[in-house]
C-alpha positions in Angstrom: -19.9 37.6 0.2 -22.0 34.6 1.6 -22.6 34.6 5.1 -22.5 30.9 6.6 -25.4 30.1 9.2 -25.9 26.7 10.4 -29.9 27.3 9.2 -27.7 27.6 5.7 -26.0 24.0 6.2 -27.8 20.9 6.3 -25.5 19.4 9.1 -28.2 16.4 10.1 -26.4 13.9 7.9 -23.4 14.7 9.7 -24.5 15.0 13.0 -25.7 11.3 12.5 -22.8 10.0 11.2 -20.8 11.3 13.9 -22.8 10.4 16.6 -22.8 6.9 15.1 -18.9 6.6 14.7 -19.2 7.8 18.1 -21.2 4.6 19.2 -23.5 7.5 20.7 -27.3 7.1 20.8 -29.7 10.5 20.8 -29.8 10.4 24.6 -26.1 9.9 25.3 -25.5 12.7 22.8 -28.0 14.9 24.1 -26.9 14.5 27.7 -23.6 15.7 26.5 -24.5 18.3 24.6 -27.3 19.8 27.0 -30.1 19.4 23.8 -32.9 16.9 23.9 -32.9 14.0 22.5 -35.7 14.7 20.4 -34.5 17.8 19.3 -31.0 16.2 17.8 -33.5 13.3 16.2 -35.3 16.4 14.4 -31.8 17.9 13.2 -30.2 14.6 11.9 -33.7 14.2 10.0 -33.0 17.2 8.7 -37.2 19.0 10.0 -35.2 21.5 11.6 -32.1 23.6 11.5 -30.4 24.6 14.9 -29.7 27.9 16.1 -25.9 28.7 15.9 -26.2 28.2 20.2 -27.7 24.7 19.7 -24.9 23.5 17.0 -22.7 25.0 19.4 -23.9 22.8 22.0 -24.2 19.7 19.6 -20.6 19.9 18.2 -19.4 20.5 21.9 -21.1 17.0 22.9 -19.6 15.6 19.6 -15.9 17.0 20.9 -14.9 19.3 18.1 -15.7 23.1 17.2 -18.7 24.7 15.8 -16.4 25.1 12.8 -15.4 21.6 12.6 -19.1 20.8 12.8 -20.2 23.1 10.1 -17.0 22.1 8.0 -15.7 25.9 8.2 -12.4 25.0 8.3 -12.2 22.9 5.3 -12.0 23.3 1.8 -14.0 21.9 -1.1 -13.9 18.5 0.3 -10.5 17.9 -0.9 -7.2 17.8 1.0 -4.1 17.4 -0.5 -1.2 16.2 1.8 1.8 16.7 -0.2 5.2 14.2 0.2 7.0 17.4 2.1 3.8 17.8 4.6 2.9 13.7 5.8 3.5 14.1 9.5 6.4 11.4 10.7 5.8 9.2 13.5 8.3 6.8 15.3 12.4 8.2 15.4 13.5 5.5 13.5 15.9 4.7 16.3 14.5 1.3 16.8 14.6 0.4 12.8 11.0 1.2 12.3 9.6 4.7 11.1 6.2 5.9 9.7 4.5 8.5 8.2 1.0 9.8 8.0 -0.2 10.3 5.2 -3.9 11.1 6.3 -4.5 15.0 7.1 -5.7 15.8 10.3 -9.2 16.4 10.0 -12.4 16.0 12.3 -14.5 12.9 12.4 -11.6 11.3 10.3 -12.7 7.6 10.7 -9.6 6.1 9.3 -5.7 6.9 9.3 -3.2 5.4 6.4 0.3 5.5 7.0 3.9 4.7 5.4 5.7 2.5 7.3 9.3 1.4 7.1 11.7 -1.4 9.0 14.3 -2.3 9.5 16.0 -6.0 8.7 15.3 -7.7 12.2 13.1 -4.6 13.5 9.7 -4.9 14.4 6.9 -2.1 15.6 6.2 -3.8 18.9 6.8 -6.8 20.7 4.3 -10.1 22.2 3.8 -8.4 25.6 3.1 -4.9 24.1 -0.9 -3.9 24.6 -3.0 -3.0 22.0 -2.6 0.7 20.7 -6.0 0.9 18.8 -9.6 1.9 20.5 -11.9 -1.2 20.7 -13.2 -2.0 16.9 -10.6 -0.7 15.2 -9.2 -2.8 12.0 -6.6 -2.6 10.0 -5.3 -3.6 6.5 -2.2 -3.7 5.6 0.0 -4.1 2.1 3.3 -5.3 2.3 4.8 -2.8 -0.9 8.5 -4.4 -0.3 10.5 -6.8 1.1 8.8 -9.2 3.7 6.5 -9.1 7.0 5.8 -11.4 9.7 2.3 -10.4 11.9 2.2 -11.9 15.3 -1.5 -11.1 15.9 -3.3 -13.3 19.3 -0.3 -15.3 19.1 -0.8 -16.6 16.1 2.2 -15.6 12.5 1.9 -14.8 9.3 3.9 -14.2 6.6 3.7 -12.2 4.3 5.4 -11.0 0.9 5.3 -8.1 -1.1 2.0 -7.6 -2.4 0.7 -9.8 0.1 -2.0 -8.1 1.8 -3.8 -8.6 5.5 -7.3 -7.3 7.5 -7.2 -8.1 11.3 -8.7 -6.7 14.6 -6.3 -3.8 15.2 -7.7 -3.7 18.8 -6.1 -7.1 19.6 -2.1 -7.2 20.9 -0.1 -7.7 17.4 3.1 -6.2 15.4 5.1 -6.6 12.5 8.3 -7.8 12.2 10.9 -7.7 9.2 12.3 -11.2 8.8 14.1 -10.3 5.6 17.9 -9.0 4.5 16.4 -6.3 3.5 14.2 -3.0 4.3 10.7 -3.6 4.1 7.7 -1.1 3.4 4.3 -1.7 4.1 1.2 0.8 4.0 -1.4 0.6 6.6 -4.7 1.6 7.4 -6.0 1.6 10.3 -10.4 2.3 10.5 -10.9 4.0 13.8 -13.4 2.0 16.3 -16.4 1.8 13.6 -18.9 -1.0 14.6 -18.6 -4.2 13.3 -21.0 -5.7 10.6 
């Protein structure tokens, strides 16, 4: 049996990448993870390994678990999330009902889901605030019917196949101006900087 240490992962890489999704810099991170800033600049260079206590500390001020950090708790860098297991969102009360198809893991940096309306539904209305972090985006492909996006005021239509990128941090929703049910598949990139 292998014993795991985090001298035996190289978690710099990670570490980085995290903070940066994070919009973190060393000190912020460091201020919340009690290490120095030039200590965590040393790990994400990979010229030193912390002690189990330090990655502690830096997964802490990252907000997830030493296991998380150390990707403990996940397989071969695979995950499967069968039809049976996608996690449902909305009641479908309203005419509109998703599902995520994205597993739940750490540092996830985007989310794609299943969506489904209604004829006449929509997922929101015009005075509805955004419900994504600040530089979110989105994409979405229309895989039936029709789609209207009312995004800053502004509509587009769309048909199936049509696809569409915008600034999911800005007040929008879909409506379903058709006869007929329409499907769409969205993903949503979680507050990344923009290029």
């Amino acid at each position: 049996m292998t014993v795991v240490t985090a001298e035996s992962i190289p978690i710099g890489p990670r570490v980085r990448a995290l903070r940066e999704a994070m919009d973190l810099s060393l000190r912020d991170l460091g201020e919340r993870a009690g290490v120095s800033a030039p200590m965590l600049s040393q790990v994400e260079r990979g010229e030193t390994s912390p002690t189990l206590a330090v990655a502690s500390r830096i997964a802490a001020g990252l907000e997830l678990s030493l296991s998380q950090l150390l990707r403990l708790d996940e397989g071969e860098g695979v995950t499967v999330v069968r039809r049976a297991n996608r996690r449902p969102g909305g009641s479908g009360a309203d005419g509109h009902s998703y599902e995520l198809v994205t597993p739940a893991l750490p540092g996830q940096r985007a989310e794609v889901s299943c969506h489904r309306l209604a004829p006449g539904a929509s997922t929101g209305g015009p005075d509805d605030p955004p419900m994504h972090e600040p530089g979110s985006r989105e994409t979405a492909l229309v895989a039936a019917g029709s789609l209207r996006l009312s995004c800053g005021g502004i509509h587009y239509d769309l048909d199936e196949g049509d696809a569409v990128t915008f600034d999911a941090d800005l007040a929008h929703h879909f409506e379903n101006p058709g006869r007929r049910e329409a499907r769409f598949i969205a993903v949503v990139s979680a507050g990344l900087r923009r290029s």
